[in-house]
N, CA and C atoms as an extended XYZ file, in Angstrom:
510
Properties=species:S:1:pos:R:3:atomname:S:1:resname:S:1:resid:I:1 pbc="F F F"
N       100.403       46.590      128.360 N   UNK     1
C       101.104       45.337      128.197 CA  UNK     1
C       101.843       45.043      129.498 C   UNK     1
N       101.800       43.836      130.074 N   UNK     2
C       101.955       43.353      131.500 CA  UNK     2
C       103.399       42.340      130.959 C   UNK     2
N       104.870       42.901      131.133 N   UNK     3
C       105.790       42.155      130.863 CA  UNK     3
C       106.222       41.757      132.547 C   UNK     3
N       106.796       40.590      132.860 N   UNK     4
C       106.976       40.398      134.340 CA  UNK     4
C       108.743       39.641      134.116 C   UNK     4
N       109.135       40.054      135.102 N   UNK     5
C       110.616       39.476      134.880 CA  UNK     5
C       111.067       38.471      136.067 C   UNK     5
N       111.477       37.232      135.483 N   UNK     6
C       112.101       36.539      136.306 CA  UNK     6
C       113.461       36.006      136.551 C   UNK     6
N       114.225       35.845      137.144 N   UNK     7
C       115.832       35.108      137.310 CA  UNK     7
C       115.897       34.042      136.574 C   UNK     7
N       116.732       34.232      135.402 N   UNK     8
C       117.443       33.382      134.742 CA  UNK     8
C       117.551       31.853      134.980 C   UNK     8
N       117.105       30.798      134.698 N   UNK     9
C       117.326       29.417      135.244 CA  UNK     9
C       118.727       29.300      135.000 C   UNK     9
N       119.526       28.048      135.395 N   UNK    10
C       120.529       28.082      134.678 CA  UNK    10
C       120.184       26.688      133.375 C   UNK    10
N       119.118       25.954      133.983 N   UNK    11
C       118.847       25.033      132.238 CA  UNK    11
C       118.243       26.136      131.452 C   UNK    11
N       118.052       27.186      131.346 N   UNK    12
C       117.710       28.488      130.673 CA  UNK    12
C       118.260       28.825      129.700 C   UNK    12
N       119.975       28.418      130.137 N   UNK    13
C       121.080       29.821      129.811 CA  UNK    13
C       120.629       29.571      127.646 C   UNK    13
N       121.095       28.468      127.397 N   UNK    14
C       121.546       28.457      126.321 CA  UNK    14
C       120.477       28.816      124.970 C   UNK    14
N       119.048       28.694      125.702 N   UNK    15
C       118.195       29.283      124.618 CA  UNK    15
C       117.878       31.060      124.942 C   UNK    15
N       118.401       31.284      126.341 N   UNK    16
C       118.387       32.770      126.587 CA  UNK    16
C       119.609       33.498      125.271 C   UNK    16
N       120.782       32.594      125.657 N   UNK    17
C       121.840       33.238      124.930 CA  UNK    17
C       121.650       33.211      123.523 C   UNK    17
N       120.922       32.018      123.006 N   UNK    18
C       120.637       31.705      121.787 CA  UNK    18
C       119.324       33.038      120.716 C   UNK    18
N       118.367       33.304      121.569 N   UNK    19
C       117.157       33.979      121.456 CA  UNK    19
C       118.343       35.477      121.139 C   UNK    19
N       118.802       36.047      122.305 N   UNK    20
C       119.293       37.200      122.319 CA  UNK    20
C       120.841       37.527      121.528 C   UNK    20
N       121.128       36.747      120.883 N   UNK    21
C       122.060       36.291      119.228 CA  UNK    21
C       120.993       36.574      118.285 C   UNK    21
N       119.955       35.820      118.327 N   UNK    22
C       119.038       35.855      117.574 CA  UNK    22
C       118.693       37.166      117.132 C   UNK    22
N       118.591       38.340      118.238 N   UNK    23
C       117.809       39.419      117.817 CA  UNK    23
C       118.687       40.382      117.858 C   UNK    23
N       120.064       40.299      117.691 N   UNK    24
C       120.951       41.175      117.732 CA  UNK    24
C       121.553       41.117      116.730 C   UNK    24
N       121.529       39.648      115.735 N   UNK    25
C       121.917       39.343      114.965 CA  UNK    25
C       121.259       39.927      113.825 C   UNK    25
N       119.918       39.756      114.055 N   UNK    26
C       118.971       40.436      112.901 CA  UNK    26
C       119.055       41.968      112.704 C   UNK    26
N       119.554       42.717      113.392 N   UNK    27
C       119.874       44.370      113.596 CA  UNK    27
C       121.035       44.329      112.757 C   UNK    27
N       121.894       43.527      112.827 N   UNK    28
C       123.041       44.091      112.264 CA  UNK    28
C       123.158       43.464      110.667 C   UNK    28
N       122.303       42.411      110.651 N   UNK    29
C       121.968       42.088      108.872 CA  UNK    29
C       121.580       43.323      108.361 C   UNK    29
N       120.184       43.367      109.392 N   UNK    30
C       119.128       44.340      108.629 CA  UNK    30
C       120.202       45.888      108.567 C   UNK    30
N       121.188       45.983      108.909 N   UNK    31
C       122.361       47.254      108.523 CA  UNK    31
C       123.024       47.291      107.539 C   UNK    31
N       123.526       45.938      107.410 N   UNK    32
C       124.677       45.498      106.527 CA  UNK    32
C       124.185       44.923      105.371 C   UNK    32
N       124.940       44.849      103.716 N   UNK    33
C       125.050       44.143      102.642 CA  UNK    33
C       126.074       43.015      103.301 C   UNK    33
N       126.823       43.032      103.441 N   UNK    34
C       128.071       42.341      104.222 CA  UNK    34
C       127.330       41.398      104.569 C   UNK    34
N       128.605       39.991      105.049 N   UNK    35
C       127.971       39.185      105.911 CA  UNK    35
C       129.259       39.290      107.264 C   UNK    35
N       128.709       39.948      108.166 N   UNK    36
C       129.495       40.013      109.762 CA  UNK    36
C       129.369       39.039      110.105 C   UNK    36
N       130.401       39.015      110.817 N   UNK    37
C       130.382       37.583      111.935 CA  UNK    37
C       129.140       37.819      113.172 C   UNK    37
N       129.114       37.065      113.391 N   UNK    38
C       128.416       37.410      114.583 CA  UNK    38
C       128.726       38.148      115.590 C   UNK    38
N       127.439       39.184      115.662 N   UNK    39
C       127.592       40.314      116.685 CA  UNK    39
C       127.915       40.279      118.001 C   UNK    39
N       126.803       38.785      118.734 N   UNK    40
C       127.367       39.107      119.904 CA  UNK    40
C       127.604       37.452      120.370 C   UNK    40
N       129.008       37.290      120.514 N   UNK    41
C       128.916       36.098      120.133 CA  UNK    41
C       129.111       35.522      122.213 C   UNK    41
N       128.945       34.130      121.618 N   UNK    42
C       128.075       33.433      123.246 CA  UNK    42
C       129.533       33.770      124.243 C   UNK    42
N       130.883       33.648      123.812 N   UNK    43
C       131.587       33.877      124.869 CA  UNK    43
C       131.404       35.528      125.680 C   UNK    43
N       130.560       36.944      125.009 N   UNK    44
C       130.354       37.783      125.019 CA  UNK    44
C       129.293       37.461      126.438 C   UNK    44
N       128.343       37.101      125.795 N   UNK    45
C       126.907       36.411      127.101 CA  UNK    45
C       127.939       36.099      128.311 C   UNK    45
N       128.185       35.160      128.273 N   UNK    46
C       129.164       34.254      129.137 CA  UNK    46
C       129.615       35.018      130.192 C   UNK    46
N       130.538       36.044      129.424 N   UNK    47
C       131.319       36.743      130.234 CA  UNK    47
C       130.624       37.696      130.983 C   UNK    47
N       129.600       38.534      130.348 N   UNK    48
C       128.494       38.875      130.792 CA  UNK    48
C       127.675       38.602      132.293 C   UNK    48
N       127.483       37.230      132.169 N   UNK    49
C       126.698       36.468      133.091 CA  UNK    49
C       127.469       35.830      134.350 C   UNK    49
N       128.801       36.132      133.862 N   UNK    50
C       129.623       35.971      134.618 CA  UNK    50
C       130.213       37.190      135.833 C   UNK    50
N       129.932       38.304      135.386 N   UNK    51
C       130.144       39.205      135.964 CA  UNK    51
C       129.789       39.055      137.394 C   UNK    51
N       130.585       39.630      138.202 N   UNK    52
C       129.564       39.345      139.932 CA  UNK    52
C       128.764       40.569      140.229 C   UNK    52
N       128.697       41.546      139.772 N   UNK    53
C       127.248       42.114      139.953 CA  UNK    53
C       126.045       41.524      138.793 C   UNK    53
N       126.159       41.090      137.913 N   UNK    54
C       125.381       40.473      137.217 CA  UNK    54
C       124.295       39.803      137.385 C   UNK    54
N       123.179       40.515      137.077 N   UNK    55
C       121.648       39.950      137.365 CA  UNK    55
C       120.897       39.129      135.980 C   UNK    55
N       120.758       38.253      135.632 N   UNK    56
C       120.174       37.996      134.583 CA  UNK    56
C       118.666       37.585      135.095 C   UNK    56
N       117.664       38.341      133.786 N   UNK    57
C       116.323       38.142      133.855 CA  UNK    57
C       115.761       37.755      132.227 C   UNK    57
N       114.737       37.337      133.154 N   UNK    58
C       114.056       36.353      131.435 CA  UNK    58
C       112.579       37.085      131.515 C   UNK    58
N       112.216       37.982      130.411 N   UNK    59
C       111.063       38.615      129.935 CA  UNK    59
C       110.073       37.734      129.393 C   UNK    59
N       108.817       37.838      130.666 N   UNK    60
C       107.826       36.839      129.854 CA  UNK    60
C       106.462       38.011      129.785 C   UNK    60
N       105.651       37.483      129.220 N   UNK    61
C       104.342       38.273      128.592 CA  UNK    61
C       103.583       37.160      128.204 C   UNK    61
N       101.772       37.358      129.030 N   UNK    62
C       101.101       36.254      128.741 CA  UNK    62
C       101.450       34.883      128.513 C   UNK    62
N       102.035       34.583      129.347 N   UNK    63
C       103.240       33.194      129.681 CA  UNK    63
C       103.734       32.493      128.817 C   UNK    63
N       104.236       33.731      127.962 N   UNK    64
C       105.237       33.382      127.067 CA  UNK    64
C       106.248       33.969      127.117 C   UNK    64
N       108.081       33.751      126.953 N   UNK    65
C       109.398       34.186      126.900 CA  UNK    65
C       109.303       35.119      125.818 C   UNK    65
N       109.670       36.511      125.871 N   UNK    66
C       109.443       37.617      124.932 CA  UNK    66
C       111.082       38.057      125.129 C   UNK    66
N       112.028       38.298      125.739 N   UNK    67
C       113.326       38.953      125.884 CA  UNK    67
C       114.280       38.208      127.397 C   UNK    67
N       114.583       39.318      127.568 N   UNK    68
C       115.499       39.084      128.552 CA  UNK    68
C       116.562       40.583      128.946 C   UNK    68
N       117.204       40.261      129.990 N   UNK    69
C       118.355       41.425      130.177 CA  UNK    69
C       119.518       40.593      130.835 C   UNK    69
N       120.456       41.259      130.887 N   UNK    70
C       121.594       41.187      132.122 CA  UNK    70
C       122.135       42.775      132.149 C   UNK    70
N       122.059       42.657      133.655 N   UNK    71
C       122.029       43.725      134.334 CA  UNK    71
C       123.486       43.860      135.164 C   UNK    71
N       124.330       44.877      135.446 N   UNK    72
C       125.422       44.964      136.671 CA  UNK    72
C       124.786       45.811      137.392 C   UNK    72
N       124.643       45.466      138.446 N   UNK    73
C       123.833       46.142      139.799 CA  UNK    73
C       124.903       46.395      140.457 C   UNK    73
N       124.887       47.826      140.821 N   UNK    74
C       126.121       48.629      141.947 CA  UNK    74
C       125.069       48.828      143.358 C   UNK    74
N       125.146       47.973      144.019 N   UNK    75
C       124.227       48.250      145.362 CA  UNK    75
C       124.728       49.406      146.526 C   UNK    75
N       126.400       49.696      145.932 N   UNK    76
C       126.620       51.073      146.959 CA  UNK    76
C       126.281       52.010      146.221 C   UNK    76
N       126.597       52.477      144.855 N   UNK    77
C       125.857       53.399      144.471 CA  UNK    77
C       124.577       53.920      143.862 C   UNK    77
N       124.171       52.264      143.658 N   UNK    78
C       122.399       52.575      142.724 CA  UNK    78
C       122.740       53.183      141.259 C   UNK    78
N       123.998       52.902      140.611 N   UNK    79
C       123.840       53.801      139.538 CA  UNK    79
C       124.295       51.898      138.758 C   UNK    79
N       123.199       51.825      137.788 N   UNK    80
C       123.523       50.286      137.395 CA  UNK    80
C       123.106       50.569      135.919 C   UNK    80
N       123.812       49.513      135.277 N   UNK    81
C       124.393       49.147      133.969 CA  UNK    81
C       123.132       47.927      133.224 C   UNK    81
N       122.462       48.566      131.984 N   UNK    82
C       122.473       47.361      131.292 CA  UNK    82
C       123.821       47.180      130.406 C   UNK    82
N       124.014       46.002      130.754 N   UNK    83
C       124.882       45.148      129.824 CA  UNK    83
C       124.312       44.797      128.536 C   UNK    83
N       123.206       44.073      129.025 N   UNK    84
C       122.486       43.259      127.491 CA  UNK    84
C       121.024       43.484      127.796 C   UNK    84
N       120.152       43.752      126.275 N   UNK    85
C       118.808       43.950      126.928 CA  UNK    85
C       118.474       43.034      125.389 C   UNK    85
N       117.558       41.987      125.270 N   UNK    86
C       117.013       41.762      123.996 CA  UNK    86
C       115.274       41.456      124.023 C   UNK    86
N       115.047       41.884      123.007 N   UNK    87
C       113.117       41.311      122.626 CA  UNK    87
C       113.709       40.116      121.974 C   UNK    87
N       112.988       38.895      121.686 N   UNK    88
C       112.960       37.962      120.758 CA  UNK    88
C       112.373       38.357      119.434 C   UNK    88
N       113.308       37.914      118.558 N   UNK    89
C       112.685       38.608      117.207 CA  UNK    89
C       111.380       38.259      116.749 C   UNK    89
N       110.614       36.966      117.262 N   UNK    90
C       109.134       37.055      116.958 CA  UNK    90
C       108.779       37.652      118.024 C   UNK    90
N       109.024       38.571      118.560 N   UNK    91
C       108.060       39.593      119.281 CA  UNK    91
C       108.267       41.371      119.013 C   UNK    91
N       109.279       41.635      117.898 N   UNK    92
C       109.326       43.354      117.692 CA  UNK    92
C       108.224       43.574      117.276 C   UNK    92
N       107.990       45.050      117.368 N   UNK    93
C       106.948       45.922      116.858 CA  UNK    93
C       105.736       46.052      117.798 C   UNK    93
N       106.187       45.519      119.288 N   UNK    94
C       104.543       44.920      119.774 CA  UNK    94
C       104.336       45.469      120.955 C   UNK    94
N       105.601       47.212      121.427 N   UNK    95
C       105.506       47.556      122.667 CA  UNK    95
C       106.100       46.245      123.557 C   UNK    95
N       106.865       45.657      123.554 N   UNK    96
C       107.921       44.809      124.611 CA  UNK    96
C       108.309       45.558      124.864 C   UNK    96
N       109.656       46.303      124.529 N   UNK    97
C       110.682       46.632      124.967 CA  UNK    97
C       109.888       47.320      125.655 C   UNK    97
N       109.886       48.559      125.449 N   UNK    98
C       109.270       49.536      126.626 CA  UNK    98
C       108.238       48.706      127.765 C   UNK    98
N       107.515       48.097      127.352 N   UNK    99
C       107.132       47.148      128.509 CA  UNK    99
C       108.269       46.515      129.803 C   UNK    99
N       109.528       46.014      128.580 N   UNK   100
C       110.091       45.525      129.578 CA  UNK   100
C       111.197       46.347      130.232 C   UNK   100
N       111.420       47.661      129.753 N   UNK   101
C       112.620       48.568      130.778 CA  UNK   101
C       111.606       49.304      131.690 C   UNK   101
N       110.125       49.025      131.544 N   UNK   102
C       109.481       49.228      132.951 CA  UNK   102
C       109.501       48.069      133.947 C   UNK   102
N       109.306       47.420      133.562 N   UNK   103
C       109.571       46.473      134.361 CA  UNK   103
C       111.046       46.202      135.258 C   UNK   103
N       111.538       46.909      134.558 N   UNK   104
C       113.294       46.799      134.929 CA  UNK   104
C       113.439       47.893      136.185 C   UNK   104
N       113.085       49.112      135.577 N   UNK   105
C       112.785       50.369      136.751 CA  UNK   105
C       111.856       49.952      137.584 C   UNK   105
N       111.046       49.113      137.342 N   UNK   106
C       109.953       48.991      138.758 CA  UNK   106
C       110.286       47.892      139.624 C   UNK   106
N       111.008       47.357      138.689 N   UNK   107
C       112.007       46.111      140.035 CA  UNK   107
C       113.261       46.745      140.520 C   UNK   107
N       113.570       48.285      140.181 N   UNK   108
C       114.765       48.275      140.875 CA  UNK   108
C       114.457       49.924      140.954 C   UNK   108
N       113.501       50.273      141.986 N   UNK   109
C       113.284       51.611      142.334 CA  UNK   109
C       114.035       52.191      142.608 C   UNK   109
N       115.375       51.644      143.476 N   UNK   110
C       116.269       52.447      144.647 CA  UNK   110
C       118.041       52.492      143.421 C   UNK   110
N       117.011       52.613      142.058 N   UNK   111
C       117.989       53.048      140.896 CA  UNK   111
C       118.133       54.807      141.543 C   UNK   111
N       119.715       55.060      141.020 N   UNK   112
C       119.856       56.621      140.642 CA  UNK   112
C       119.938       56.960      139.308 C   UNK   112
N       120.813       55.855      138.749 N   UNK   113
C       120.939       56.160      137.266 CA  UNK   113
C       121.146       54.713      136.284 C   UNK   113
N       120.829       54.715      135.161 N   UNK   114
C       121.410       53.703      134.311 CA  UNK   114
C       122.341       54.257      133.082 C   UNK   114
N       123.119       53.209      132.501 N   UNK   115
C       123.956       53.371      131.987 CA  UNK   115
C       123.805       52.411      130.667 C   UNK   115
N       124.217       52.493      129.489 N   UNK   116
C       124.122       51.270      128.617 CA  UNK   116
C       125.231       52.106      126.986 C   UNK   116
N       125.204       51.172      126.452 N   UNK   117
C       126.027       50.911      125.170 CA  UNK   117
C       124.890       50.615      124.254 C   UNK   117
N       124.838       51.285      122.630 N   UNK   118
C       124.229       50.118      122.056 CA  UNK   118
C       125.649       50.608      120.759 C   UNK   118
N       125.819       49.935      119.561 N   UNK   119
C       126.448       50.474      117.991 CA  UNK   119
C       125.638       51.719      117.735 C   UNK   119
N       126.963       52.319      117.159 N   UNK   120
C       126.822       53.981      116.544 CA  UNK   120
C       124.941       53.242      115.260 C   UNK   120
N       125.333       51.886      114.584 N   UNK   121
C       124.641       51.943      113.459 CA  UNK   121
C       123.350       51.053      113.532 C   UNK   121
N       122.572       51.217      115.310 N   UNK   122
C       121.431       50.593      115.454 CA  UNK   122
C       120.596       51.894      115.878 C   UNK   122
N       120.344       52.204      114.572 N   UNK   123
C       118.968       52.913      114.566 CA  UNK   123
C       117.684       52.827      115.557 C   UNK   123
N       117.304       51.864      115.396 N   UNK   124
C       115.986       51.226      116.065 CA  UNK   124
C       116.358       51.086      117.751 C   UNK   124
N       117.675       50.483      117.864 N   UNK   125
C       117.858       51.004      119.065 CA  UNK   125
C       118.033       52.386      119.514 C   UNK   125
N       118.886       53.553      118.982 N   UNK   126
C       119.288       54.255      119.533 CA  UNK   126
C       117.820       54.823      119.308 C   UNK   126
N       116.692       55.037      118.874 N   UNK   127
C       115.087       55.458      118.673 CA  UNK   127
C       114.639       55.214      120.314 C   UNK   127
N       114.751       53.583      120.212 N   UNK   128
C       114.215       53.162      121.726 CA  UNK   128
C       114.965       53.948      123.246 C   UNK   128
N       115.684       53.930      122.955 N   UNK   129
C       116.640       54.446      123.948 CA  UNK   129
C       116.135       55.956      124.690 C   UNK   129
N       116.166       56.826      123.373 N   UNK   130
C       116.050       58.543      123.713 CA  UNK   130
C       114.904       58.362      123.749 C   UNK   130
N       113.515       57.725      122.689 N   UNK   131
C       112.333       58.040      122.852 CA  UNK   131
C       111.220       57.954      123.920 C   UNK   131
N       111.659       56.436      123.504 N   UNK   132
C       110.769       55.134      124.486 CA  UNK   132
C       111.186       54.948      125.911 C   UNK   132
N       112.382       55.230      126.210 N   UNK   133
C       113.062       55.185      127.431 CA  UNK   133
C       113.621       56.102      128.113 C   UNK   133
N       113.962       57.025      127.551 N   UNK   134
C       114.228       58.492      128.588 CA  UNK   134
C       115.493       57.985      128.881 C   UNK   134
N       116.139       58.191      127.993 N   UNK   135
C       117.687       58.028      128.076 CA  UNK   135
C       118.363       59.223      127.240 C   UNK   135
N       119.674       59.476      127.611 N   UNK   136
C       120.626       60.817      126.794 CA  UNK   136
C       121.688       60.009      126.195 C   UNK   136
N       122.004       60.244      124.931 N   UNK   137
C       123.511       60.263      124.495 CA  UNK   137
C       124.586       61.218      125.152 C   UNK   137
N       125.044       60.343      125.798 N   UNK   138
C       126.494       61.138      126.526 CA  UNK   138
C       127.916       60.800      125.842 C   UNK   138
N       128.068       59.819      125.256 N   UNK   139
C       129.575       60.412      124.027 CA  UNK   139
C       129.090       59.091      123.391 C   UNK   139
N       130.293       59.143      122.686 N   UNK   140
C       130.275       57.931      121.137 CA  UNK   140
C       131.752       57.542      121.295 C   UNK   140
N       131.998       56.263      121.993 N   UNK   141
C       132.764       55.800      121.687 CA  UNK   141
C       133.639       54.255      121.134 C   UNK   141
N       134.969       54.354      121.126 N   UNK   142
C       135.390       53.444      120.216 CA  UNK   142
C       134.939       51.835      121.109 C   UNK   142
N       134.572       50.773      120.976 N   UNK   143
C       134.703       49.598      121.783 CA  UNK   143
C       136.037       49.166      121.913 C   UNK   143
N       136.821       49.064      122.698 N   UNK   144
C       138.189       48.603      122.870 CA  UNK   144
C       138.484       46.958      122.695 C   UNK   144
N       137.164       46.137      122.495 N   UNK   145
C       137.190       45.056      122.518 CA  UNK   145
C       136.718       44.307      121.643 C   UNK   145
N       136.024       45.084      120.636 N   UNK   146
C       136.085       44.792      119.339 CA  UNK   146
C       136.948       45.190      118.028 C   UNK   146
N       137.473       46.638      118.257 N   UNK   147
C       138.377       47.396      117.575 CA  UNK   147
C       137.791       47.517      116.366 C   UNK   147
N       138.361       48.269      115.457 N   UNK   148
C       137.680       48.712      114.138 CA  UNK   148
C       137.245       47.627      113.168 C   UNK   148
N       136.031       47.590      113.215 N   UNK   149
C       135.409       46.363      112.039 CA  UNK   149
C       135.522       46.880      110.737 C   UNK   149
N       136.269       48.133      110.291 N   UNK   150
C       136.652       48.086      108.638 CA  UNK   150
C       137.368       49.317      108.633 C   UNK   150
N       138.328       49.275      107.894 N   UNK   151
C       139.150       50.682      107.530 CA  UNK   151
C       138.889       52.284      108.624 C   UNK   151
N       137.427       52.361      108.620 N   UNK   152
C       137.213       53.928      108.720 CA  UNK   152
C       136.868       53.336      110.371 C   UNK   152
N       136.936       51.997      110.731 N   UNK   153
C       136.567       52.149      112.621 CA  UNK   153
C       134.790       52.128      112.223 C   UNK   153
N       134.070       52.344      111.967 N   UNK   154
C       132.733       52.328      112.294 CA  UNK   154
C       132.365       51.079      112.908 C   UNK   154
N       132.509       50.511      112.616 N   UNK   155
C       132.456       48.805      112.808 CA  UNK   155
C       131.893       48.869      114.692 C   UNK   155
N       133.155       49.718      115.132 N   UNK   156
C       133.469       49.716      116.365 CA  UNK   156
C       132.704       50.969      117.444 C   UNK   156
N       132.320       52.047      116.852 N   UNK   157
C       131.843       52.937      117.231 CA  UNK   157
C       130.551       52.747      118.187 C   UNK   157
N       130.477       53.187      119.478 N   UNK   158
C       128.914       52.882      120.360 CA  UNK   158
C       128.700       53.939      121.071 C   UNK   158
N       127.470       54.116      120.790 N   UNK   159
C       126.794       55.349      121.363 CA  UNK   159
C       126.811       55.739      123.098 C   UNK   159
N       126.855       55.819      124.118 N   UNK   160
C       127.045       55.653      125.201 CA  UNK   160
C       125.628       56.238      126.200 C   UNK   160
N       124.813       56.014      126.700 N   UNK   161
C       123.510       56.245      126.916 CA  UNK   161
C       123.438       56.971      128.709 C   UNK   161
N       123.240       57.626      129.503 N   UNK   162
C       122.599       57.087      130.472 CA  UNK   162
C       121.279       58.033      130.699 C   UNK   162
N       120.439       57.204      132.210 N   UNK   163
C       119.344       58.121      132.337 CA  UNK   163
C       119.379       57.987      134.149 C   UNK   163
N       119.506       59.319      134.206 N   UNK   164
C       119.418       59.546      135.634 CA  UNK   164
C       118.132       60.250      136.195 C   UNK   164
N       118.064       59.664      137.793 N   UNK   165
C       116.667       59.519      137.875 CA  UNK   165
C       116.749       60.359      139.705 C   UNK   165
N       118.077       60.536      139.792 N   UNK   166
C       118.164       61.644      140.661 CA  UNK   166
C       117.812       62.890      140.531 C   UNK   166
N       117.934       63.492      139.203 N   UNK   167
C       117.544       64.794      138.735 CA  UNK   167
C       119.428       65.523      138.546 C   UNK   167
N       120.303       64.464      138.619 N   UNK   168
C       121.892       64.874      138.549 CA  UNK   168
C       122.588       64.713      137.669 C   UNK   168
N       122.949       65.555      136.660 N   UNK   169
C       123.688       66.029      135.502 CA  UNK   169
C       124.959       66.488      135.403 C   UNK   169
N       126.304       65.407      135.283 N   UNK   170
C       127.353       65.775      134.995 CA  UNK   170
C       127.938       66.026      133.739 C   UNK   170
């Protein structure tokens, strides 16, 4: 599967931000009886995209829009951050993702390490992560910026990921 990534338009932004609500939103139904507010809501993107290392890319496949990322790129150290990574929900199950975090490593060779967040209670992500992607759980912690979404804190809990590609283990 041939995913190719391009820079974000900015007449883009709002069905990028919209698509990747979309499929973040559906993870945390498909968790919950509850009805949550929305997971990741657009001032979240925003701020995101706002960042000044911040790279945003739009995932296409057979010239069609399949995902997207935003990225913080550290160009003195090469050790860079996904922020946000999404498939569009009419495209799970179909080898994207892993299509597209190659695509991510092959546009950014002169990586040492990545770094990412997903919730303690996304299964399917934290699968993709260790399996599909060659990533480690390195701690579990609280989000400071969401704070406890119910009594016991789970709400708030995120797994903490990275994958280093130096061969360097702290």
């Amino acid at each position: 599967m041939d995913v190719t990534l391009e820079p974000l338009q900015a007449q883009d932004t709002d069905a990028f931000a919209a698509e990747m609500q979309e499929a973040f939103q559906l993870a945390v139904d498909a968790a919950s009886d509850d009805e949550p507010l929305p997971v990741l809501p657009r001032q979240d993107i925003d701020e995101s995209l706002a960042n000044p290392g911040a790279v945003a890319l739009v995932a296409t496949c057979e010239g069609r829009r399949v995902g997207g990322t935003v990225l913080f790129l550290d160009e003195e150290t090469h050790e860079h951050e996904c922020a946000l990574l999404y498939v569009r929900a009419d495209a799970h199950g179909r080898g994207i993702g892993a299509a597209l975090w190659k695509a991510i490593e092959k546009r950014y060779p002169d990586a040492v390490a990545w770094t990412l967040c997903t919730p303690y209670f996304e299964v399917r992500n934290i699968h993709f992560y260790l399996s599909k992607c060659g990533f480690h759980i390195i701690d579990l912690v609280k989000d400071p910026e969401t704070g406890p979404a119910d009594a016991s804190g789970k709400g708030s809990l995120m797994f903490s990921f990275v994958k280093r590609l130096d061969g360097r283990w702290e």
